[in-house]
C-alpha positions in Angstrom: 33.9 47.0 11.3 33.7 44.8 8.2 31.4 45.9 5.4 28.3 43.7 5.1 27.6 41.7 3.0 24.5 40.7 1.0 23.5 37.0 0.7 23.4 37.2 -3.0 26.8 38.2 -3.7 27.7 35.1 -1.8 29.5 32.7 -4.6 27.8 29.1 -3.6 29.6 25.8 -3.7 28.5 22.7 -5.7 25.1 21.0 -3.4 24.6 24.6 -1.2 21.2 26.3 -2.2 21.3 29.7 -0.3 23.2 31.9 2.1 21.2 32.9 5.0 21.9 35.1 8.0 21.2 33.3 11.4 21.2 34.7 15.2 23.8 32.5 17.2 26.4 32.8 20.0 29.7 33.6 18.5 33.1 32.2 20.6 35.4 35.2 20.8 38.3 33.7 23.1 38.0 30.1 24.5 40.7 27.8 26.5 41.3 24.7 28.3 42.8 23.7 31.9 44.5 20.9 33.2 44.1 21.9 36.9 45.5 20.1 39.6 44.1 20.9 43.0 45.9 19.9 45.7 44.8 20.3 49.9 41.8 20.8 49.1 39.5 20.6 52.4 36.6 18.2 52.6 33.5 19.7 54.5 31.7 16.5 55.4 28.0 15.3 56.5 27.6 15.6 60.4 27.7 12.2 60.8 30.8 12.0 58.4 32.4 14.3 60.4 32.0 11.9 63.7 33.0 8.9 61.6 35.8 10.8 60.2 37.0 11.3 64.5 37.2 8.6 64.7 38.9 7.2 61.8 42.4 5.7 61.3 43.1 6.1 57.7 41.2 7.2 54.5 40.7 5.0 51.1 40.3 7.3 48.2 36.8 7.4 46.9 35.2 9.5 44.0 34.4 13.0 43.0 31.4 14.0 41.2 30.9 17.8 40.0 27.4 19.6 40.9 27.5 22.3 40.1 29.7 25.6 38.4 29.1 29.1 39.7 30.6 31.8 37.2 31.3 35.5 37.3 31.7 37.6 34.2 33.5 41.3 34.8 35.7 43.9 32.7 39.2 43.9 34.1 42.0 46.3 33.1 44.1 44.8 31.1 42.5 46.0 27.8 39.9 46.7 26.3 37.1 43.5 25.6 39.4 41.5 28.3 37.3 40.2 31.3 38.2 37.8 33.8 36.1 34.7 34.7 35.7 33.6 38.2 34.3 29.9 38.9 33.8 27.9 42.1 33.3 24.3 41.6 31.2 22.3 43.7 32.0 18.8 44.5 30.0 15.6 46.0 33.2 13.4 47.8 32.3 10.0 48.6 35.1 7.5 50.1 35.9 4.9 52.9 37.2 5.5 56.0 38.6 2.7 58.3 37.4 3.0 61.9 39.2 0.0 63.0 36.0 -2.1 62.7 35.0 -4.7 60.4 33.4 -2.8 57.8 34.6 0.9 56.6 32.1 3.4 57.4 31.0 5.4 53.8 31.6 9.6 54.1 30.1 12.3 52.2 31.0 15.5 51.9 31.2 19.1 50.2 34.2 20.4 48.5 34.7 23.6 46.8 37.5 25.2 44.3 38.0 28.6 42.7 39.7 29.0 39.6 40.3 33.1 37.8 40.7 32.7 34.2 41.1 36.2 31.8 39.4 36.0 28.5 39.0 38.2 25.2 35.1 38.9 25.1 34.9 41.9 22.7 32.6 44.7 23.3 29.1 45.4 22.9 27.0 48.6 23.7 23.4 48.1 22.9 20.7 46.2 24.7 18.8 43.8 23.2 15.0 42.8 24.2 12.6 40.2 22.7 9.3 39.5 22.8 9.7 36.6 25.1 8.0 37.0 28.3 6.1 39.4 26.6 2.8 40.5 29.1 4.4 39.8 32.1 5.1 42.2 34.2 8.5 44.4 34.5 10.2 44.3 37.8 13.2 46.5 38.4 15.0 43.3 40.4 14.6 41.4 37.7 16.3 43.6 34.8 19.4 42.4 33.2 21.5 45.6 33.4 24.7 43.1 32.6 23.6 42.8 29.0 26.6 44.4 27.5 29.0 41.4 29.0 29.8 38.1 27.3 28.2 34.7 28.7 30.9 32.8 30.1 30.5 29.1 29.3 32.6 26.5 31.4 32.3 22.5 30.2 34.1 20.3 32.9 33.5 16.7 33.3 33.8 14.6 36.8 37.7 15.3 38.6 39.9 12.3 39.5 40.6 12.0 43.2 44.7 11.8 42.7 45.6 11.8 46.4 43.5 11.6 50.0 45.3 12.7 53.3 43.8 12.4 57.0 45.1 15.1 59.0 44.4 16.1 62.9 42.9 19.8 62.8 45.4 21.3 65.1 47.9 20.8 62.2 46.1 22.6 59.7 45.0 25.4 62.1 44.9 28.1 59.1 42.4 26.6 56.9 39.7 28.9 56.9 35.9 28.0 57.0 33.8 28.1 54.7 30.9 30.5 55.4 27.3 28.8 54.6 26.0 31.9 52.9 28.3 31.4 49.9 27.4 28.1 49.4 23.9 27.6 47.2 20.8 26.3 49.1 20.5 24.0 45.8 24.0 22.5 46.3 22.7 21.7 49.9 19.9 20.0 49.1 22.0 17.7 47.2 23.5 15.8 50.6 21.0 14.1 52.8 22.5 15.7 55.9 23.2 19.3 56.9 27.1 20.2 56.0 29.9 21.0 59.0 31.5 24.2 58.2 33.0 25.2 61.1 36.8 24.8 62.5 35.8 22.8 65.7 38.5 20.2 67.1 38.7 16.7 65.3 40.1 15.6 62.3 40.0 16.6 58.9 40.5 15.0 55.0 42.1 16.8 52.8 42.4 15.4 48.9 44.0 16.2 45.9 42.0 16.4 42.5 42.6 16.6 38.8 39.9 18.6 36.8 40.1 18.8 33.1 37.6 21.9 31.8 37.5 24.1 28.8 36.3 27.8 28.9 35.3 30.4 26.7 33.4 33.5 26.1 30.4 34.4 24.0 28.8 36.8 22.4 25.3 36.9 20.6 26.0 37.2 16.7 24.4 37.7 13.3 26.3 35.4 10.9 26.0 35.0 7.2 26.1 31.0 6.3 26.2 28.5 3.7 22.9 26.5 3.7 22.3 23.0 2.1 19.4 22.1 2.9 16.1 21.8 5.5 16.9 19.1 8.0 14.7 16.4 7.4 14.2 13.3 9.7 15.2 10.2 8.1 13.2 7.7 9.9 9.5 7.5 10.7 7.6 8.1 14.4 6.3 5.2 15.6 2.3 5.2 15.9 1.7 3.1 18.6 2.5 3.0 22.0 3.1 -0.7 22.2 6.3 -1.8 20.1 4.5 -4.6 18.1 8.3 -5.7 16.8 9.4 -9.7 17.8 11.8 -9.1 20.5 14.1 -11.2 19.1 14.1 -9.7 15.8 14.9 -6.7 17.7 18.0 -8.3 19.4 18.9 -9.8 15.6 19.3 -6.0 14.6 21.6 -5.1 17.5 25.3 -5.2 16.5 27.6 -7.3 17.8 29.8 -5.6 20.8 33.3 -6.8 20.0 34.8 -3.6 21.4 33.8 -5.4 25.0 35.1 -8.7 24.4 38.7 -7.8 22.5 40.7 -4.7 24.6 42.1 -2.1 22.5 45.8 -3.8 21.4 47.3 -0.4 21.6 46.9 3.3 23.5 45.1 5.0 21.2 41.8 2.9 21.6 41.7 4.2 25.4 40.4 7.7 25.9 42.8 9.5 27.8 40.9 10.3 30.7 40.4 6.4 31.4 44.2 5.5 30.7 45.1 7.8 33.9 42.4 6.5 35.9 44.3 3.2 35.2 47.5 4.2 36.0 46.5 5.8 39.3 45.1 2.5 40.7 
C-alpha cells in the first residue's frame, strides 16, 4: 500500500487553490467489444409469431437495447480477477411479407450473453452510511456482496447486419428460452405476452453488431487538485412565462450549416453512422 499523503505537502500548480480528498468510484480494469452476434433467435409477440407462419420473406428492421443484466463473481484465475456475465435484452421490430399488399410489422424479444474477465482488486471491509437511516433492517435485504466491484456496462443500440427466415424443423436444436429468466420489467415493455416455446412454424433468426465498453469499479478515497467552487454562469429565469420576442429568440439560434453542406470527407461521419450506410 502506498504511504498517504497529506494535502499540504501537495505542491500546487499555477490557478489550483487546494488539494482535497473526495469519495468516488475508481476504474481498476475496463475494455471494449466489437461483438458480432450471429443466429441469434427472435422470440416474437403471439400475433408476430402467426404473421411470421405465414410469412414469405423477412425485411430487416431495427434493434433497440432495454435492458443489461450483469453478474459480478471471483473466478480463479488470480487474485482481484472476476468475470462479468451480461444478458442483453433486445426490442426487434421489422417487416415481414405475407404475400399481401402491405407487410405486416413484428415485434419481438431477443436475448445475448456475453462473459467478459476483469481485474477488480480486492477489498475486505464493509462499508455503511447513514442513508436509509431509521428504516428498518431486513436480513433479505442485506448486501453481503459488498466486498465485490460494481460492474458497469455502456452499450448503445446494435445494428441488425443480417435477417434469415427459417422453417423450425431446420433449426430443431435451438433451445427455448425459459420465462422465469426473462425480467417481468422486460415484459412489460411489449404490448403482447412473448412465445417461448419450440412449437411447429417458422422462426427469424438475425445477426447483430453491438459495440459496448466494460469495466470494473471500486469505491475510492482520492487526493485531487482543486480550482475552484463550480459556479453557474447564467441566471434562473423568474418567471414561468418566457417574456423574450420569439423571434429574437430564433435571431440567437445559430445557423445549422452542418445540415445543409455533408461532411466533404470521412472523418465528419461518426463511425457508427458510416457502417449503417454501407449496410444499406
Amino acid at each position: 500500500m502506498p504511504d498517504n499523503i497529506e494535502a499540504e505537502a501537495i505542491e500546487l500548480e499555477a490557478g489550483r487553490t487546494e488539494a482535497t480528498c473526495v469519495h468516488t468510484r475508481k476504474i481498476f480494469d475496463s475494455c471494449q467489444a466489437k461483438d458480432c452476434v450471429e443466429d441469434l433467435r427472435l422470440y416474437p409477440t403471439a400475433s408476430g409469431q402467426k404473421a411470421i407462419n405465414e410469412a414469405l420473406s423477412v425485411r430487416s428492421g431495427r434493434a433497440e437495447l432495454l435492458y443489461v443484466y450483469i453478474e459480478v463473481q471471483p473466478v480463479g484465475m488470480g487474485r482481484g480477477f472476476y468475470a462479468v456475465d451480461m444478458r442483453f435484452f433486445y426490442r426487434m421490430s421489422m417487416e415481414v411479407n405475407c404475400g399481401c399488399s402491405r407487410p405486416a410489422l413484428v415485434d419481438g424479444l431477443a436475448v445475448f450473453d456475453k462473459r467478459a474477465v476483469l481485474f477488480g482488486s480486492e477489498a475486505t471491509s464493509k462499508t455503511f452510511s447513514s442513508r436509509g437511516a431509521g428504516q428498518r433492517v431486513r436480513l433479505s435485504s442485506l448486501d453481503f456482496d459488498a466486498s465485490l466491484p460494481v460492474a458497469v456496462c455502456e452499450a448503445v443500440d446494435p445494428i441488425v447486419l443480417a435477417t434469415r427466415l427459417t422453417d423450425a424443423a431446420e433449426r430443431p436444436e435451438a433451445g427455448e428460452l425459459p420465462l422465469a429468466e426473462v425480467p417481468a420489467g422486460i415484459l412489460s415493455a411489449f404490448d403482447e405476452e412473448i412465445v417461448f416455446d419450440n412449437g411447429p412454424g417458422k422462426r427469424i433468426y438475425f445477426t447483430l453488431g453491438q459495440f459496448s465498453i466494460l469495466r470494473l469499479e471500486r469505491d475510492a478515497h482520492l487526493l485531487m487538485p482543486v480550482y475552484d467552487y463550480c459556479m453557474p454562469d447564467k441566471e434562473c429565469c423568474c418567471s414561468e412565462k418566457n417574456e423574450d420576442d420569439p423571434c429574437e429568440v430564433f435571431q440567437r439560434v445559430d445557423f445549422p450549416l452542418g445540415d445543409f453542406f455533408p461532411p466533404s470527407n470521412a472523418s465528419g461521419i461518426d463511425p457508427i453512422t458510416k457502417l449503417r450506410t454501407n449496410c444499406c
